[in-house]
C-alpha positions as CSV (number, residue, x, y, z in Angstrom):
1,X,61.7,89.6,118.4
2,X,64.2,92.1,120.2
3,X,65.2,89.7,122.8
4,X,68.5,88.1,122.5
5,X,68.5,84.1,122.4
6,X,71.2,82.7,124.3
7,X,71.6,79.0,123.1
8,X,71.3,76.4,126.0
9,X,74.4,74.2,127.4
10,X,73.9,70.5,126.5
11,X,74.2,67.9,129.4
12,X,77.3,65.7,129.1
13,X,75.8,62.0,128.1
14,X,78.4,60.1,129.6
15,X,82.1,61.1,131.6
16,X,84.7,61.4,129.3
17,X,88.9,60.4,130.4
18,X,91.4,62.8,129.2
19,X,93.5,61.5,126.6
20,X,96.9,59.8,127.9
21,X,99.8,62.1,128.0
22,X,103.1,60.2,126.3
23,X,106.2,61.4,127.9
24,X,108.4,63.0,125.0
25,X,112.5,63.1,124.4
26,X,114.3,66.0,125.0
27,X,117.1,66.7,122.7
28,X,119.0,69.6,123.1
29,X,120.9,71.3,120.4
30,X,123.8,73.1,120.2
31,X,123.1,76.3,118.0
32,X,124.9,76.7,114.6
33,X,127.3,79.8,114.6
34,X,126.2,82.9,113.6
35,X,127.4,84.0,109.9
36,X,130.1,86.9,110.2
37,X,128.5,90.3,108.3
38,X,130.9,91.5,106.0
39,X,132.0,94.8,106.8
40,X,130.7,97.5,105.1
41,X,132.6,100.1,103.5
42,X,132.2,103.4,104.4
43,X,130.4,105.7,102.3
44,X,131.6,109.2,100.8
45,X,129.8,111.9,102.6
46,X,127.3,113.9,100.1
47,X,128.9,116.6,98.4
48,X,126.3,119.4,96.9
49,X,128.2,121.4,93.8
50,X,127.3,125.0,93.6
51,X,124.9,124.2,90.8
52,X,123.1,121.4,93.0
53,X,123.0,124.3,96.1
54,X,121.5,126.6,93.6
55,X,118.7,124.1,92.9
56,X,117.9,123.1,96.1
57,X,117.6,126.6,97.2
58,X,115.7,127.5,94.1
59,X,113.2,124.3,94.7
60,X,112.8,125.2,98.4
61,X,111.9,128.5,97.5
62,X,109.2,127.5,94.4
63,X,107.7,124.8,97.4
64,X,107.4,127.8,99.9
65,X,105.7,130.3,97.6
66,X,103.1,128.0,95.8
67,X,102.1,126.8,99.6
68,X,101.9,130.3,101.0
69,X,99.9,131.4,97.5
70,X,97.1,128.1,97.9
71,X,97.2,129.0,102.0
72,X,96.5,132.9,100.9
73,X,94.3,132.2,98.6
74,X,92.6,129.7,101.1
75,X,91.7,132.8,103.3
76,X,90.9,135.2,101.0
77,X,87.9,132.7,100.2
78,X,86.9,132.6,103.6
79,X,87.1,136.3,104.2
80,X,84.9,136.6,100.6
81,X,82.2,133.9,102.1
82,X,82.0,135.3,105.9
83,X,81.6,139.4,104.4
84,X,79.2,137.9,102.0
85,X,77.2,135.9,104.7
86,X,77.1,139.1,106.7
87,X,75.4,141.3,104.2
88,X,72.6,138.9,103.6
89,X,72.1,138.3,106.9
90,X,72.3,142.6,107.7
91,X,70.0,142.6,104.5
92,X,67.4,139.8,105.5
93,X,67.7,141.4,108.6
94,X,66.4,144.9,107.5
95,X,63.8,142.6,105.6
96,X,62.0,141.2,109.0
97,X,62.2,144.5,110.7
98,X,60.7,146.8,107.4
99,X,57.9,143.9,107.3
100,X,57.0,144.4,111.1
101,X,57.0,147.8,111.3
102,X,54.5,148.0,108.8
């Protein structure tokens, strides 16, 4: 049931001739010129107004305190779960040995 089956090879019935190769044409091509790109213009360098400085400042600042709030408030959770892990286990623990010594 487990065993792979690994299909058998058929004898050839008769010899087969490779099919006769026809010699082909060669043509050669000469390529078609490449189209000239039209030259781009240049482009104004971005200019930030006071008021657009402002924002971006004010938007990198808003980014940075909302990801340091969610990564604080991240480890305060941790720091909650590991302290309240500890006192059950101190508190099972005081469990066992009060059982024993009795």
């Amino acid at each position: 049931m487990f065993r792979p089956k690994v299909p058998t090879m058929p004898t050839p019935t008769g010899i087969g001739t490779p099919p006769a190769v026809e010699p082909t044409a060669v043509v050669q091509h000469t390529p078609a010129p490449a189209p000239v790109a039209p030259t781009a213009t240049p482009r104004p360098a971005v200019q930030l107004t006071p008021g657009a400085l402002l924002a971006l400042i004010g938007g990198g600042t808003a980014v940075v305190l909302v990801v340091g709030a969610v990564l604080v408030s991240m480890l305060l959770a941790v720091a909650v779960t590991a302290t309240s892990t500890a006192v059950c286990a101190v508190v099972l623990r005081s469990l066992l040995n009060h059982h024993t010594k009795r």
